[in-house]
N, C-alpha and C positions, 0 to 999 in steps of 0.2 A: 200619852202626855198631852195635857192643855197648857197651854198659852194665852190662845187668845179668844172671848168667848162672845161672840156677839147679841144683842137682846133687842129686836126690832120692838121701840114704845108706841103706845095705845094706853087709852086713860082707861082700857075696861081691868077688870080682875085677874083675868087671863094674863094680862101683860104682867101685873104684880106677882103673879104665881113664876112666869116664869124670872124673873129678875130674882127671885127667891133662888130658884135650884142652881142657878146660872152665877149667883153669890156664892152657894154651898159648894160645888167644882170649885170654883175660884179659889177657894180659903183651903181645898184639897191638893190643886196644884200649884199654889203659888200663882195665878193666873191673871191673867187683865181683864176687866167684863168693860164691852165700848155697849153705852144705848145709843142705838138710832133712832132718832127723829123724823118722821115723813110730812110732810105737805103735801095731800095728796091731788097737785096738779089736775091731772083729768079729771077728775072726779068733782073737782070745784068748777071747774069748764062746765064740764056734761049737767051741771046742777043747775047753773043758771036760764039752759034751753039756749032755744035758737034766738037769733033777734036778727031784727032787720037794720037797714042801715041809720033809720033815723033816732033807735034806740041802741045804738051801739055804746055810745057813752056811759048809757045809765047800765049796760052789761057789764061793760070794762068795770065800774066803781063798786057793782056788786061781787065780783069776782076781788078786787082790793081789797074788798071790808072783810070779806071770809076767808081768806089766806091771811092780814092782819089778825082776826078771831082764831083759827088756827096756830099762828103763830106765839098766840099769847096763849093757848093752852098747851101744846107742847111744854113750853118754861115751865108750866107749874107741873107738866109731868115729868120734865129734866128734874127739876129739884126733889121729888120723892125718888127717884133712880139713885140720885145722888144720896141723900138721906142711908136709904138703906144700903147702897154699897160701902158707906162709910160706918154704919151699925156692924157691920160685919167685916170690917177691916183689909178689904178687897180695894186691889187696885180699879179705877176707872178712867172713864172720859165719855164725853159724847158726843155726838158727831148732828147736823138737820142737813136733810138731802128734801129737794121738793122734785115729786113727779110721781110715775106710776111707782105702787110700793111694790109689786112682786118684782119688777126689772130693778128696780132701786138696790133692795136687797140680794136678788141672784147679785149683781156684781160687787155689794161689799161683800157677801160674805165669801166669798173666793181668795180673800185674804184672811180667814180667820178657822180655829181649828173645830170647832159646832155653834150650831145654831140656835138658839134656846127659844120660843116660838109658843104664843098660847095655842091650844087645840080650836080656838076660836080667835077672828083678827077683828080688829076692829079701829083702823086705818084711814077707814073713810067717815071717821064721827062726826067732821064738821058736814057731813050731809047725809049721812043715813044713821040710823041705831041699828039695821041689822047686822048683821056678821059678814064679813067679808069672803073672798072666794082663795085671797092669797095665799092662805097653806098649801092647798088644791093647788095653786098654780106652779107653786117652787116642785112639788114633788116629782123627782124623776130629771130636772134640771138644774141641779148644783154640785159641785164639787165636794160640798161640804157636808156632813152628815147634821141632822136638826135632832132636835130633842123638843120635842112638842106636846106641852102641858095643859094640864087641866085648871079649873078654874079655884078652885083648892090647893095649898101647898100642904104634902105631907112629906115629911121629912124620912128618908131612904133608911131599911132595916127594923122597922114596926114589923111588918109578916113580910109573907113569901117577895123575893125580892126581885130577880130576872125571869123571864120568859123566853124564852131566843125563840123563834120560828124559821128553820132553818130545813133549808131539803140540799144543802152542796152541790146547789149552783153559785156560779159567779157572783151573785146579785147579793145570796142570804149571805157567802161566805166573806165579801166586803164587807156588810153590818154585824157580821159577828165578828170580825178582826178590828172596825172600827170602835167598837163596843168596847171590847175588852180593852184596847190600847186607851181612851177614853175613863173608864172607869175601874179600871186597875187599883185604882187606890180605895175602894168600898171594901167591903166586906161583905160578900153576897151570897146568898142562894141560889142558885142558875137551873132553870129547868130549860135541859136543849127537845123542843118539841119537831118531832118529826111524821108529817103525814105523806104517809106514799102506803101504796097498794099491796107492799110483801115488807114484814117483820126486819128481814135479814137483810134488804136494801137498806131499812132505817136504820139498821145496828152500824153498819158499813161507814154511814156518812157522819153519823150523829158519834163515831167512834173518834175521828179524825179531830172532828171540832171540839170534842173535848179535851183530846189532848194538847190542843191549840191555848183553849182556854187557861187550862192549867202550867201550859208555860209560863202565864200571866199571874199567877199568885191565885185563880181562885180556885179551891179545892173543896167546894162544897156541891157537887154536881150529881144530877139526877139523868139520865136520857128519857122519854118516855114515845112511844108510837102509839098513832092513831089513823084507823081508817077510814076516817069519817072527814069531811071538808074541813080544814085548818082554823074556819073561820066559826065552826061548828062546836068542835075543840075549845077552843079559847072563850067564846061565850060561856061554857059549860060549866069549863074546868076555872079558869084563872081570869075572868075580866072583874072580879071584886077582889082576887084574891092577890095579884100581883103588885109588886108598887113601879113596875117597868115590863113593858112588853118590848121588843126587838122585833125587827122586821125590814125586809129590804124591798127595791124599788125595782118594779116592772121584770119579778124572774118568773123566769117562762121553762120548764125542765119536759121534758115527753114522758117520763118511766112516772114521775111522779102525779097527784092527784090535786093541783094547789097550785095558785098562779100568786107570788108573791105579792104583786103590785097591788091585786084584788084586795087582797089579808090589808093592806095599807090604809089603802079607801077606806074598808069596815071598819078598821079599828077610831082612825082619824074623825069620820064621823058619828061612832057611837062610845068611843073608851071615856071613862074618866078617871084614869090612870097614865102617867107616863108616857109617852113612846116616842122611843127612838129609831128612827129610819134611815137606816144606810143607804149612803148614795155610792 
């Protein structure tokens, strides 16, 4: 069950993508979507350079004018947030927090039930266009599980629909219980992918979490095993073919062949699809 669904804003596509699926949950739970606003403090610091003391002044007013220029793009990104939460009949609000945005966002979203996040940030636009490091930075440190999109919005149940990558450790079997309690209300296709080095190990785990799943209403499930690298797998088989891949943070198993956190990394910086990462 959602509630409450956070959507950290950026004027790039990514943000618009995610404010997109982060609407679609919304209108399925009944849910709240908050955008936040970053002023990214250090980064307007760090942009200016050093200065001495006789140029202190003219630092202090350049650091003014680019947090006012920030500040007046933010508005004009609040108001499309606003726009389309209200196209789609989703409760909102929005909140501007100014400082670092990975620490910004680890503590609001500690109040909120996922994270909706492009697969690319871009946080720090009043001083760079490239991409930022912030997804990278959250992963592995929140309570909160993320759903982290691509720069495209495609709408859930066109083709093949979940992915789980899952070996029953701690780590996968949080994101596959956060998953399903999250997304309960779709109507899915679930492939539980499992890589480990014996057949009948995978049958064992991958047995368990189906029938987890299906406590949940979905009853469209597949298991499959592979013994080849996880991240092998998923190129192969399912990185065009999925509309959501599944995957948890920093799990580490001995019997198995697959280090969950790695699968994370790969995906986050090559998928253009979906993912969701339990935390």
């Amino acid at each position: 069950m959602l509630k409450r669904l956070l959507v950290p804003l950026d004027p790039s596509s990514f943000s618009k993508t995610a404010v997109s699926y982060a609407c679609e949950l919304a209108v399925d739970h009944s849910a709240e979507v908050t955008g936040l606003l970053i002023i990214d403090l250090p980064g307007i610091h760090d942009s200016v350079g050093p200065f001495s003391p006789g140029t202190a002044h003219l630092t202090e007013r350049a650091e003014v004018r680019i947090e006012a220029e920030a500040h007046s793009a933010l508005g004009v990104i609040e108001s499309g947030f606003a726009s389309a939460c209200k196209a789609a009949g989703v409760a909102h609000r929005s909140i501007e927090r100014q400082g670092d945005p990975a620490e910004i966002i680890a503590h609001e979203s500690a109040y909120y039930d996922l994270l909706v996040i492009g697969l690319q940030t871009h946080f720090h636009f009043q001083t760079s266009s490239a991409p930022g490091k912030t997804l990278s930075e959250l992963m592995g440190e929140l309570a909160t599980p993320i759903l982290a999109v691509p720069e495209a919005y495609s709408p859930f149940g066109s083709k093949l629909d979940a992915v789980i990558a899952f070996d029953g450790s701690p780590a996968s079997v949080r994101s596959m219980r956060q998953f399903a309690q999250n997304f309960a209300s779709k109507n899915l296709d679930i492939v539980i992918l499992t890589a480990t080095e014996r057949m009948d190990e995978a049958d064992d785990i991958s047995a368990l979490a189906e029938e987890y799943l299906r406590a949940y209403g979905f009853d469209r499930i597949r298991t499959e095993w592979t013994p080849d690298e996880i991240q092998d797998a998923i190129d192969d088989r399912y990185i065009n073919e999925a509309e959501i891949i599944v995957a948890g943070m920093h799990s580490k198993r001995g019997l198995f062949s697959f280090h969950v956190g790695g699968l994370t990394d790969h995906l986050v910086s090559k998928a253009t699809i979906p993912v969701y990462i339990g935390q």
